[in-house]
MARMIVO-429276 format. One record per residue (C-alpha): residue number from 0; residue in three letters; x, y, z. Coordinates in steps of 0.02 Angstrom, whole numbers, plus 50000, padded with zeros to 5 digits. Layout:
// MARMIVO-429276
REC pos code c1 c2 c3
REC NUM ALA X Y Z
...
//
This chain:
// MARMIVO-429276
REC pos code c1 c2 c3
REC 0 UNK 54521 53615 46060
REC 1 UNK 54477 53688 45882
REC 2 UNK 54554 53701 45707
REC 3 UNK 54521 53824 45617
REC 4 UNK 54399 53887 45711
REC 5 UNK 54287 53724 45724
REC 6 UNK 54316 53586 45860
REC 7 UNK 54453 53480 45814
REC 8 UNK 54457 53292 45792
REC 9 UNK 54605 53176 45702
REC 10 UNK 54508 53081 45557
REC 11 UNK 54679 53000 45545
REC 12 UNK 54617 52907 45727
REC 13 UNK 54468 52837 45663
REC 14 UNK 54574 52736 45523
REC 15 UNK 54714 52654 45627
REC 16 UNK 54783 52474 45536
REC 17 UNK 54772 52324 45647
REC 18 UNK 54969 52354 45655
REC 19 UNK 54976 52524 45683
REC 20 UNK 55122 52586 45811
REC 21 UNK 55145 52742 45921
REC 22 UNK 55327 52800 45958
REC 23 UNK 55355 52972 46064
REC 24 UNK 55475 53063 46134
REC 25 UNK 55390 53047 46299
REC 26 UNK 55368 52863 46296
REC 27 UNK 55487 52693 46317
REC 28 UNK 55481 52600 46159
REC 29 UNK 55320 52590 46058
REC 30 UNK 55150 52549 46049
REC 31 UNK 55068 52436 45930
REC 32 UNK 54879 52366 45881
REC 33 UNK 54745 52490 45855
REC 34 UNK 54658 52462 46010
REC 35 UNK 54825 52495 46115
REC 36 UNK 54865 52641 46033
REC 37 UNK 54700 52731 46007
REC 38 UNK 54680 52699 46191
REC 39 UNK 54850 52785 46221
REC 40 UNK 54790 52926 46119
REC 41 UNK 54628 52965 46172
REC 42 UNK 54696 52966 46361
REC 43 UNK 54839 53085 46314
REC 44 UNK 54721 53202 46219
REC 45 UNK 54638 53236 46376
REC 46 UNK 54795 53286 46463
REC 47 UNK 54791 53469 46366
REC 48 UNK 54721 53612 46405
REC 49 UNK 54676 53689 46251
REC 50 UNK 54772 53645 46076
REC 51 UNK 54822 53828 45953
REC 52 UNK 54873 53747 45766
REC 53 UNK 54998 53799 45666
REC 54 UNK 54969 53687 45561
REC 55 UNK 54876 53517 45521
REC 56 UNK 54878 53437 45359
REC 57 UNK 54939 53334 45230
REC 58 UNK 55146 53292 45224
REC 59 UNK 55196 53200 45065
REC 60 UNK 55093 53086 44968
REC 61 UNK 55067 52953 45111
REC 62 UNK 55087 53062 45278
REC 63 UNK 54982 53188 45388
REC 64 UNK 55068 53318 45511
REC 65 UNK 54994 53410 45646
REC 66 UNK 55111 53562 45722
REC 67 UNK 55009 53654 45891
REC 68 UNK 55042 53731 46034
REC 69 UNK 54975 53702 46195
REC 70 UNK 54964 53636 46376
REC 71 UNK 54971 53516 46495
REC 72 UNK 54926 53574 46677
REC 73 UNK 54978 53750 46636
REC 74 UNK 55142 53713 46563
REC 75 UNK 55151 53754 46395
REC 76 UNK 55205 53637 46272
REC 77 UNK 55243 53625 46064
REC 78 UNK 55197 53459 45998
REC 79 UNK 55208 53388 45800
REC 80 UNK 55124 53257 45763
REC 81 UNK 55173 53148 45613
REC 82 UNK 55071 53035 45547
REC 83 UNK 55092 52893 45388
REC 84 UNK 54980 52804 45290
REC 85 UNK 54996 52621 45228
REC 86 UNK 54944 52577 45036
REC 87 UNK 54754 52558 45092
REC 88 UNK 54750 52748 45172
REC 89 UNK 54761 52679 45345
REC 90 UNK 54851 52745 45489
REC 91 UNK 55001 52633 45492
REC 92 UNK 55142 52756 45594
REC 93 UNK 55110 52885 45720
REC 94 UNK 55265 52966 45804
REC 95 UNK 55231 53109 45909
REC 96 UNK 55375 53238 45991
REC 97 UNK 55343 53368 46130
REC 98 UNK 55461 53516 46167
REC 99 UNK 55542 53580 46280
REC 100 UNK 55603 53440 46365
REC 101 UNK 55532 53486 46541
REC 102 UNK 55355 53481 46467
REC 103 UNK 55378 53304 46380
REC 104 UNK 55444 53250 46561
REC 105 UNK 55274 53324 46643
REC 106 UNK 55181 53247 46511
REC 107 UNK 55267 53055 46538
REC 108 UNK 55243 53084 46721
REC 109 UNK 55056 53120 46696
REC 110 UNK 55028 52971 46562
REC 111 UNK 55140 52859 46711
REC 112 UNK 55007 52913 46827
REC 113 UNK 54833 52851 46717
REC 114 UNK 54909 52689 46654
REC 115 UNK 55010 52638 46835
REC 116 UNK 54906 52479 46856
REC 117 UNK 54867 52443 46672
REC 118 UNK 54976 52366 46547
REC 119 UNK 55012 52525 46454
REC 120 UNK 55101 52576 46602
REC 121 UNK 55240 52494 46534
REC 122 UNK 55279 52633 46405
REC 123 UNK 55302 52752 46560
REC 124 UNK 55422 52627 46661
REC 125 UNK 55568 52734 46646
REC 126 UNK 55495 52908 46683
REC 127 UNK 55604 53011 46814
//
């Protein structure tokens, strides 16, 4: 996965408030807690293939986006990423939307499969 030519890593991660939440398009209701969600994240980052940015950067005063394509098990996918900041610069919102919808439905199947078992699985209940 690069950026701009170099490996690519969210800083935004690192920072996550103790109340942080998660909401996507491919998930049931949202995450919340920095150790949930960076858990969440770190298993879904796995799922892709390779990641080609269009763009990741700052959005407003308060936000971060990210804009890529890539995918998942050979299907290819377009996610943005947007990302908002609390008063003390850390990660307070992360809402995440994959396109089309066939690839957000191979991605919730996939996240169903490593959490069945675990309590995240909960997110991925509802998954046709």
């Amino acid at each position: 996965m690069t950026h701009m030519g170099k490996p690519y890593y969210p800083l935004w991660l690192d920072n996550l408030a103790d109340d942080v939440t998660l909401e996507a398009a491919a998930m049931d209701g949202a995450a919340s807690g920095a150790e949930d969600v960076r858990s969440i994240l770190v298993a879904a980052r796995q799922l892709y293939d390779h990641q080609e940015f269009n763009y990741a950067g700052p959005c407003g005063e308060s936000g971060f986006v990210e804009d890529y394509s890539s995918s998942v098990r050979g299907v290819p996918t377009h996610v943005v990423v947007l990302v908002s900041f609390n008063a003390a610069g850390q990660t307070q919102r992360i809402v995440v939307n994959h396109r089309p919808r066939s690839a957000m439905l191979q991605f919730s199947r996939l996240m169903l499969e490593r959490f069945t078992g675990t309590p995240y699985a909960k997110h991925w209940q509802g998954t046709p």
